[in-house]
N, C-alpha and C positions, 0 to 999 in steps of 0.2 A: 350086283346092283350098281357097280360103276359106271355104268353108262347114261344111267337115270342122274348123273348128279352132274354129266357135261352138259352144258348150255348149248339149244339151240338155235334156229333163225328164225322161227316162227313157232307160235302158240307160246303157252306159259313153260317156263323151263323147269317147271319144280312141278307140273302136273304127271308125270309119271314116277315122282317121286313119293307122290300121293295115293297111286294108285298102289304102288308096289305096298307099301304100309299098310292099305285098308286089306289088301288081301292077306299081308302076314297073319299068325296064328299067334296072336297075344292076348291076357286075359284084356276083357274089360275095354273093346275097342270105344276110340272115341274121332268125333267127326271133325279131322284135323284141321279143315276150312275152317271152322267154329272157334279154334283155339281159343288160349287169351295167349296174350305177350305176356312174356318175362312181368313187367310191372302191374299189368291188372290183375297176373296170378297172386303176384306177391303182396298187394294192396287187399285182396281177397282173403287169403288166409289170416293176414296181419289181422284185418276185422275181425275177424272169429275168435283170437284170442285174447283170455282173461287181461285185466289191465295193468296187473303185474308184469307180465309174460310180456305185454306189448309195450310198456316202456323199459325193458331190460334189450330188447328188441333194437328197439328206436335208439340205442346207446350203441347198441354193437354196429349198426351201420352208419351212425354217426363217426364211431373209433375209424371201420373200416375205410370210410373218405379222409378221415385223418390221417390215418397209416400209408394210403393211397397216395397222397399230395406228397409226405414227407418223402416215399421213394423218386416220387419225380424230381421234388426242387432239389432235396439235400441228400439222397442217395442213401437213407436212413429207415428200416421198418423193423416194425416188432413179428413177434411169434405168434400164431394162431390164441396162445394160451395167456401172452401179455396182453391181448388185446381184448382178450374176452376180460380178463381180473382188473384191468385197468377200469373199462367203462362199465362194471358194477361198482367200482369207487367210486367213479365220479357220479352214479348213479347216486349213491348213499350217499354222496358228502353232499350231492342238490336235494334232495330227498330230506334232510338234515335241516339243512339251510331254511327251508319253506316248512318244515311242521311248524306248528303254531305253538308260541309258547307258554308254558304251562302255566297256570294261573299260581302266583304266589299265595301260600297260605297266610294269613297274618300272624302275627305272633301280640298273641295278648300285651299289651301295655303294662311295664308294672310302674309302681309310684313308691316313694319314698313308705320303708314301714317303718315303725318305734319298733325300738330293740324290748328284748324280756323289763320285766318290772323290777325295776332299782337298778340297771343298769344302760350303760350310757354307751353312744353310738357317736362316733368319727366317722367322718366322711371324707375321704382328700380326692384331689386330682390333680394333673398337671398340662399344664400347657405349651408346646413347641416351636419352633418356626426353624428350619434346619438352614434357611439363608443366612441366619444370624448366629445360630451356634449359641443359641440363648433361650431359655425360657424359664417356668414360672413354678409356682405351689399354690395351692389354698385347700382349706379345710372346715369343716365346721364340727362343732361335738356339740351334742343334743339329747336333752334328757326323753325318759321314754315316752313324755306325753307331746317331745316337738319343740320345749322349751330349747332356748339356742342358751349354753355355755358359757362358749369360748367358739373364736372361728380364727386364722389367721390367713394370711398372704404375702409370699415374699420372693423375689427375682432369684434365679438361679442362672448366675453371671455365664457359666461353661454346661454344656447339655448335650450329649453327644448325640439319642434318640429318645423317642418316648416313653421307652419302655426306661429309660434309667431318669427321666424326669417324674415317673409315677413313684420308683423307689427313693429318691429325692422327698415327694410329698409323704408318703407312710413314714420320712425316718422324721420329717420336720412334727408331722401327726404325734410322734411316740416321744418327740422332745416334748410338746405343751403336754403331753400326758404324765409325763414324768414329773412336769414342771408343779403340775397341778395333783401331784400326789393322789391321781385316780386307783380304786380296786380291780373296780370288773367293767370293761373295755372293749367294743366291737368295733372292730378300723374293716371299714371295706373302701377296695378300690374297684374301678371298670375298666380293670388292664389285669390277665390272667396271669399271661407271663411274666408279668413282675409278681403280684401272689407265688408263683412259683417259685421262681428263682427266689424270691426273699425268705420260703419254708425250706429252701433245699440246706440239708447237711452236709453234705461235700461243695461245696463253694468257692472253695480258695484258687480254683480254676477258671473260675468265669471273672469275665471283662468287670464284673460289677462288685468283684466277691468283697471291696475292701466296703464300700457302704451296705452291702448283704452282712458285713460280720456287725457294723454300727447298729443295723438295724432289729438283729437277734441279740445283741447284749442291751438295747436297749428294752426288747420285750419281756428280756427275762428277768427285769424287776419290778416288774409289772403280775403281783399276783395271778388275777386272770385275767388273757388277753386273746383274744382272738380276731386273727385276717381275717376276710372273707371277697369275693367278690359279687360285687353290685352293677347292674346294668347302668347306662351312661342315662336312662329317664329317672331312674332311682338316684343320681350323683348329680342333679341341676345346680345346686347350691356350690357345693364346693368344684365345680366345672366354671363357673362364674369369677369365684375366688380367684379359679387361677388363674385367669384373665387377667383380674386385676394384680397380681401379683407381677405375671409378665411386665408390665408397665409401669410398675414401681421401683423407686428407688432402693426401697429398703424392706425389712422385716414390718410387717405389722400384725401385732395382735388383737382382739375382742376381749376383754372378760367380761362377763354377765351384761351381757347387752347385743343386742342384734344390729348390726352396720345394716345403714338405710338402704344398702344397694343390694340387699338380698333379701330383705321384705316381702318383696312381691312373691318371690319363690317360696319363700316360707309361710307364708297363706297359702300358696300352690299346694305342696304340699301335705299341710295339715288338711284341707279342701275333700281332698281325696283318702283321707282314712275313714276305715269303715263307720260306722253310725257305730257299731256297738264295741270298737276299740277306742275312738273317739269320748265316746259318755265313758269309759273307765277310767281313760286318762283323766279327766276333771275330777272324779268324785272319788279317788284317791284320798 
């Protein structure tokens, strides 16, 4: 068929190239005038498939212009198999990028509770600002009907993070407890890893361990005491405290009297206990 593929002078140069084809013995002949190009075959099939398939599709011949350019300017191409793994990443990571994101579930609200009946609840927290290398304490202790105690607040001159300014506020907690010759005792903070670190028994290794020992001998004359952790909705009051504490001068304490600047929170609240722990606290 060599002959059929030199160029003539006259008629079409590819018509007896056409003819030779139509007479070959192949299955499934088809009417070569009629073709499609390269591009209407490829737009063709591309249609037909699923829309998974065709945007893994649209990524490979993306890569493949990519791959393309880079041998021209920088003389640089990947492997038939980097270029397929490549543009299903980039596949996935847009893929990614555009799902829509998941709708957050809420997490129920909790609100200050009263501790068990005859025994009393501390609250501490602390406050930082790591520009200054300085922060704060405050606390409140409250009987189990909401009655306020005692509360204090006071500046902590040196504070390295906040997790050693929460153990800070639990040792200042466990000095007015001590102070006040309490029995049974419930200190929560809304800092976990200070809870931690302050229950751990090998300690003398951590950065904190010298106020971690302050803060276990001071528990341990304390009949019954127990840490706990409290969400930061459950610790408003003494979150407030520390506030003020940061920007005080000095230690201050409460006894039996509520400081006007935590009022509002302590209606808060009591507001939000139930109706029927509410009526027991009174009629005690």
């Amino acid at each position: 068929m060599s002959h059929v593929l030199v160029s003539t002078s006259t008629g079409d140069p590819y018509k007896e190239l056409y003819k030779c084809l139509w007479k070959a013995k192949v299955p499934g002949k088809t009417d070569l005038h009629r073709a499609l190009s390269f591009k209407e075959w490829m737009l063709e099939k591309a249609l037909a498939l699923g829309s998974e398939v065709f945007e893994k599709l649209m990524m490979i011949i993306c890569a493949l212009w990519k791959n393309r350019n880079n041998f021209l300017w920088n003389g640089t191409q990947q492997t038939a198999q980097d270029i397929v793994l490549s543009s299903f990443a980039w596949l996935a990571e847009f893929q990614k990028a555009r799902a829509p994101a998941e709708p957050k579930q809420k997490q129920p609200k909790r609100f200050w509770k009263q501790a068990a009946f005859g025994v009393l609840k501390m609250k501490v927290d602390a406050s930082f600002l790591s520009s200054q290398s300085k922060g704060g304490v405050g606390g409140v202790l409250r009987t189990d009907n909401g009655r306020v105690v005692a509360a204090f607040a006071g500046p902590i001159p040196h504070m390295a993070s906040p997790k050693q300014g929460e153990l800070y506020a639990i040792r200042a907690g466990l000095d007015l407890i001590n102070s006040l010759q309490l029995q049974q005792v419930v200190i929560e903070s809304d800092c976990t890893e200070a809870i931690t670190e302050a229950s751990c028994e090998d300690h003398t290794l951590l950065a904190n361990g010298g106020l971690i020992d302050d803060i276990q001998s001071a528990m341990a004359t304390i009949p019954q005491v127990q840490l706990c952790y409290a969400p930061r909705s459950c610790n408003r009051i003494a979150h407030r405290l520390a506030g003020i504490g940061f920007e005080a001068t000095h230690h201050i304490v409460w006894l039996d009297q509520t400081p006007e600047c935590i009022t509002d929170v302590i209606t808060y609240d009591c507001n939000h206990l139930t109706c029927g722990s509410f009526y027991k606290s009174f009629t005690r």
